[in-house]
C-alpha positions in Angstrom: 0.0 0.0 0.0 2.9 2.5 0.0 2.4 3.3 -3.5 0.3 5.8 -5.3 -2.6 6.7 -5.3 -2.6 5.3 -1.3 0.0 8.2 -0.3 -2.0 11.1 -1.6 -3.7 13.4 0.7 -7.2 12.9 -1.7 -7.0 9.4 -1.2 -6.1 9.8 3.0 -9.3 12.2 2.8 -11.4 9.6 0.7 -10.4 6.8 3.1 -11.4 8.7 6.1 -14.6 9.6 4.7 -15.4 6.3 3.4 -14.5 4.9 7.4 -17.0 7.4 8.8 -19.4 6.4 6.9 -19.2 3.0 6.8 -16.9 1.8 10.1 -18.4 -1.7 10.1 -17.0 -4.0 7.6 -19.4 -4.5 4.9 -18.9 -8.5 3.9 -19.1 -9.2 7.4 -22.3 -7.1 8.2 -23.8 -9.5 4.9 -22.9 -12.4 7.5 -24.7 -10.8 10.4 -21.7 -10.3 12.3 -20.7 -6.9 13.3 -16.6 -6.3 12.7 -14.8 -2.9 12.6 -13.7 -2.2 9.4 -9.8 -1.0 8.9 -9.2 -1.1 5.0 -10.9 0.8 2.2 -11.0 -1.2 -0.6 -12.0 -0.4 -4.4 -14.9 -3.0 -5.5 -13.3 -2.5 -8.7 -9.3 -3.0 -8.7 -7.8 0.0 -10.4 -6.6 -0.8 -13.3 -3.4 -1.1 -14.8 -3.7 0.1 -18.1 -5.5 2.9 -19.7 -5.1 6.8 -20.2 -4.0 9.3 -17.3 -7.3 10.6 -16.9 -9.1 7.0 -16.6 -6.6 6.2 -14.1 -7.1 8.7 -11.7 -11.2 8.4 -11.8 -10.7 4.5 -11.0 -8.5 5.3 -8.2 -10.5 8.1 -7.2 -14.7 6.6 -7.4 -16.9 8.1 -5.7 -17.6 6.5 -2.1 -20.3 3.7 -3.5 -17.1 2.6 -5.5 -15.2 1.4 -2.5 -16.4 -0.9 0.1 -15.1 -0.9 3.9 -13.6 -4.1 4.8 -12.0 -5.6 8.0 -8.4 -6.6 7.4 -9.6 -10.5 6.9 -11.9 -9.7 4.1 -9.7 -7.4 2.5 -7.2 -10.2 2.3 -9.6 -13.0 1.2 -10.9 -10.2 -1.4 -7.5 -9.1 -2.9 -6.6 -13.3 -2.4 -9.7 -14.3 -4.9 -9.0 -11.1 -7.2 -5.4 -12.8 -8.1 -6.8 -16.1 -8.6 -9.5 -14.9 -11.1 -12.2 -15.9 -8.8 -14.9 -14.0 -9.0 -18.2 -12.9 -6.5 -15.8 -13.7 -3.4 -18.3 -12.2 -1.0 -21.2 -14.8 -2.3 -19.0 -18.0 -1.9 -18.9 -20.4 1.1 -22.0 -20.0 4.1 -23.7 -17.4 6.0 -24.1 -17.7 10.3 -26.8 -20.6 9.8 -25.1 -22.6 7.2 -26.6 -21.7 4.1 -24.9 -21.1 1.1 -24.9 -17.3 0.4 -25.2 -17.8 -3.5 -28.3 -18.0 -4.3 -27.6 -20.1 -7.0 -26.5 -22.3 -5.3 -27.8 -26.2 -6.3 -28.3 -26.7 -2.2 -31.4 -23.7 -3.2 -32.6 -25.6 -6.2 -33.5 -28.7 -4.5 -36.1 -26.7 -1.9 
């Protein structure tokens, strides 16, 4: 994280905002558990490629582009994003064993 846009003052501003906003950790509020949230995460990764101006408005959205995460959702995000896997925060169960996807073939048989 100690490279740009993370060391900019706009995105220290953004962050804090985003926090205020949102201090629980949004995946795990899905869960029905209530965690602090300590990263500010962009749902969409910035992208490397592009023009200047692109750029900057993917690492600057507005604050509905960027979620507040707790460190271990953060880490399970950024883990799925680098294995190509995508809709991390519907996979596995919520609190009562259900799978969160919807799709799932556990909902089909009901």
């Amino acid at each position: 994280m100690s490279s740009w846009p993370y060391t900019t003052k706009r995105w220290l501003r953004l962050r804090r905002l985003k926090l205020a906003q949102h201090p629980c950790c949004e995946a795990c509020l899905q869960d029905g558990k209530v965690t602090a949230a300590e990263v500010v995460d962009h749902r969409i990764p910035i992208s490397e490629h592009g023009r200047k101006e692109r750029l900057t408005s993917e690492a600057f959205p507005p604050l509905e582009g960027l979620a507040s995460l707790c460190a271990r959702c953060h880490n399970t995000k950024s883990r799925s994003e680098q294995l190509g896997q995508k809709d991390w925060m519907r996979a596995g169960c919520d609190l009562r064993g259900y799978p969160r996807d919807r799709n799932h073939p556990w909902y089909q048989s009901r």
